[in-house]
N, C-alpha and C positions, 0 to 999 in steps of 0.2 A: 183618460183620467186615471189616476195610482186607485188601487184598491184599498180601499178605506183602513182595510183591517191590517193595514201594512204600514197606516199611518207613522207617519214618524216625528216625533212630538220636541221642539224644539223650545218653545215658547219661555221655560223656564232658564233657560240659559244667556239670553238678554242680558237680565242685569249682568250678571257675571261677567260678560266681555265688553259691558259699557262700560263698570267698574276698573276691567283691567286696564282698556283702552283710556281711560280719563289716569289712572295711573302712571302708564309707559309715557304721555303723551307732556305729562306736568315733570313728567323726571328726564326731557331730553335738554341737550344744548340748544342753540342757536345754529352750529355749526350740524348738529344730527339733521335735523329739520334740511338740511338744503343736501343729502345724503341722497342719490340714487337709489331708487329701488328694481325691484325685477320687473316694474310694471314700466316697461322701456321709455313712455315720454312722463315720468311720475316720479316727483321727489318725494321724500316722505311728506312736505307739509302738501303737496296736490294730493296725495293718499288720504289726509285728515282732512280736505277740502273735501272730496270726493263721498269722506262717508257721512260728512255733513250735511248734504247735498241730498243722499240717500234719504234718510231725515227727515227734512226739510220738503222736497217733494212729496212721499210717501205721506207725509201728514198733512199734505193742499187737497192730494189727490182724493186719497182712500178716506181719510175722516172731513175734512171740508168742501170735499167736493168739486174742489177750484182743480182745471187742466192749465189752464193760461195755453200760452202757445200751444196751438195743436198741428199734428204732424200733417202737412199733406203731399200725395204722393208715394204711401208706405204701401207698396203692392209684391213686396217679396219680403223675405228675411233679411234679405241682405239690406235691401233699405230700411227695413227697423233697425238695424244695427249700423249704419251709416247716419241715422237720424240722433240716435241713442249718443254716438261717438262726439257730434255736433254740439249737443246738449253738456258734453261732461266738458269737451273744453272750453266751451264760454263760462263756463262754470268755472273752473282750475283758473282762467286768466282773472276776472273778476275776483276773485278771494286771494290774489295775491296780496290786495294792497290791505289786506287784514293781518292784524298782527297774532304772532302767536295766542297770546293768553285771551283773545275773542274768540279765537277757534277752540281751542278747548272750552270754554265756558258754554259755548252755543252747542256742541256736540254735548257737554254733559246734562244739557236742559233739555234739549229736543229731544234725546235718547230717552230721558225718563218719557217726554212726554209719547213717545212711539212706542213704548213697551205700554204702556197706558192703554192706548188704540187699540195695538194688537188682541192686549184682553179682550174687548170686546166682540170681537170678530168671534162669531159661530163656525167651528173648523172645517163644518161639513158643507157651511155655505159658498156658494161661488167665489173665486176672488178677483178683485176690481181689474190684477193683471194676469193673467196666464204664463206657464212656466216655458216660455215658449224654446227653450234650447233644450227641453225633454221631449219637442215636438208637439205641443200642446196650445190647444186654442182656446180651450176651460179651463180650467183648473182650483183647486177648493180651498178655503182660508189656508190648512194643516199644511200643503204644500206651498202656497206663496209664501209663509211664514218661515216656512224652512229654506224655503228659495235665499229670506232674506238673514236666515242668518248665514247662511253660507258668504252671504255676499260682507257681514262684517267681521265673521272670520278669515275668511283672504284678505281680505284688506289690513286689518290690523296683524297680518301675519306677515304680509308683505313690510308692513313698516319693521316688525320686532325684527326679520330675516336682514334688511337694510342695517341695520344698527346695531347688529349682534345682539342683542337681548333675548335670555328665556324664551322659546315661544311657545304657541299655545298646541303643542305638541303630546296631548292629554288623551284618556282614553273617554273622557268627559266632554271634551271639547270638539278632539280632532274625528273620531269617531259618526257620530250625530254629521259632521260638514261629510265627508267621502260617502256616507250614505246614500244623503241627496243626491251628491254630485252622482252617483251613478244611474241615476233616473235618467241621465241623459246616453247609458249604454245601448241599450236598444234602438233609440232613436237614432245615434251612431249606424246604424249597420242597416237602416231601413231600405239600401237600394242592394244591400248584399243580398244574393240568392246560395239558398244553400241546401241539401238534402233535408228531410222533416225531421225533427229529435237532435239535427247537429246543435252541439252544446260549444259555446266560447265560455272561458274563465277567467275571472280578472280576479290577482290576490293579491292583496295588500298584508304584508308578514310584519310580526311583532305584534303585542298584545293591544296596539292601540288600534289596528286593521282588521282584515276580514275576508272571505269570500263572496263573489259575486257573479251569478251565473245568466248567460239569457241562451234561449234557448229558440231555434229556430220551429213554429209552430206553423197550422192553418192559419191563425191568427197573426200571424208574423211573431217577429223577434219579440219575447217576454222574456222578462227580470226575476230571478228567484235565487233565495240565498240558502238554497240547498246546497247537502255533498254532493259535489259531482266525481266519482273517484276516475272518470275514463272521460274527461272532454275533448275535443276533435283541438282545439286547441287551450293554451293557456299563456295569462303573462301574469309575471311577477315583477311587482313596481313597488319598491321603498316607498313609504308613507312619506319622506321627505324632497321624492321626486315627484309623488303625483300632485300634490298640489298644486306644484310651480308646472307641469304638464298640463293636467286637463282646463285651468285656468288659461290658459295660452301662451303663458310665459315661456315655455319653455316649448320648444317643438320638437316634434320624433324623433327626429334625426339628431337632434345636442342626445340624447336622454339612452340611446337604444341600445349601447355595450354596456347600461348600466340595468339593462333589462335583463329578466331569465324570460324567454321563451320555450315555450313546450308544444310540440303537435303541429300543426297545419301553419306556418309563417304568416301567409297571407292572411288570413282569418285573425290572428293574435298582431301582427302589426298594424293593420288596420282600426284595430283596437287601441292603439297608441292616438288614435287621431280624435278619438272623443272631445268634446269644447261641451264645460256645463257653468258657461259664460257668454252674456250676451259679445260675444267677440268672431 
């Protein structure tokens, strides 16, 4: 479980990309909406399905209580993530026969009504799901919440990147998501063996990024966004490639002469492989 005092505090930022997202979503064509996105089987309107959905569950589960269909047979990761997959595309086919302007209306009501929820949640208390692509089987309100904004700023990133639109490429916005998403770097390397103190670095350049360091202990691989002026390796990845990377969209091998590498190869491209998405 993240150390509390590392918390990373999301919550206020809700509205603001509900807002956006009900914005970008009432100013597209007909023709934007059936627009490919990077999310390979996902057109923009299965994206706006998809965060609707997000929603829509998240407020049966965590504030009503209601599971409905429950999984069985979920005895690996992979089968949570094969179950999950199940789940979004009965979903994406169903919400075809929905027209635009329901899908907007129902994500701008549900959306208020899940910032609402979240309020309530104590950050220090358990949450209903675990972060489980940081390797996690507990996990505390403060990171589910951030879990879940990450998941509606890729998503609505994904649609603005489809459509060419502004996106939410902020030190405000995008900042707070790559944070998160690096909870899942240690977990990444947890079968790596390495000498004790070996240090990997992951930077993210321009003022909207950051450094990010794990460091190989007794304890395994931990996270700290210390200098490291001498790590055993390092990668440097454009804020505009990691997202569409560590999301899954993009794989090592499309992304890697767009990489700087520094130090030990193995150790730094291995780092390319992190996933801080259930995928």
């Amino acid at each position: 479980m993240p150390d509390a005092s590392k918390r990373i505090d999301t919550l206020a930022l809700f509205p603001i990309l509900d807002r956006m997202l009900i914005e970008l979503l009432s100013s597209l064509t007909e023709e934007e909406w059936e627009v490919q996105t990077v999310a390979k089987l996902w057109k923009v309107k299965d994206v706006a399905s998809h965060l609707l959905d997000g929603n829509l569950r998240a407020l049966s589960i965590s504030r009503d209580g209601f599971v409905g269909e429950k999984p069985e047979n979920i005895n690996s990761y992979q089968d949570l993530v094969s179950y999950l997959n199940g789940l979004n595309l009965a979903w994406t086919n169903a919400t075809k026969r929905l027209s635009t302007r329901v899908l907007v209306n129902l994500l701008e009501s549900s959306g208020k009504e899940y910032y609402e929820h979240l309020q309530t949640l104590n950050p220090s208390d358990q949450a209903v799901f675990s972060v489980a692509w940081a390797g996690e089987d507990v996990s505390p309100n403060w990171f589910h919440i951030a879990r879940e904004y990450t998941e509606k700023f890729l998503h609505q990133q994904q649609i603005r990147d489809a459509v060419n639109k502004p996106g939410l490429m902020t030190k405000e916005l995008f900042y707070p998501f790559i944070d998160t998403l690096m909870y899942a770097f240690p977990y990444t390397f947890q079968n790596i063996s390495a000498k004790s103190g070996t240090v990997v670095s992951m930077v993210i350049p321009s003022e909207i990024g950051g450094m990010w360091n794990i460091v190989n202990t007794e304890n395994g691989w931990e996270l700290n966004k210390d200098r490291q002026p001498n790590p055993s390796a390092q990668i440097i990845i454009k804020p505009e490639i990691a997202w569409k990377l560590f999301s899954k969209s993009w794989k090592p091998e499309q992304v890697i002469s767009e990489v700087e590498i520094k130090g030990d190869g193995f150790l730094a491209k291995h780092a390319l492989s992190m996933v801080a998405v259930m995928a």
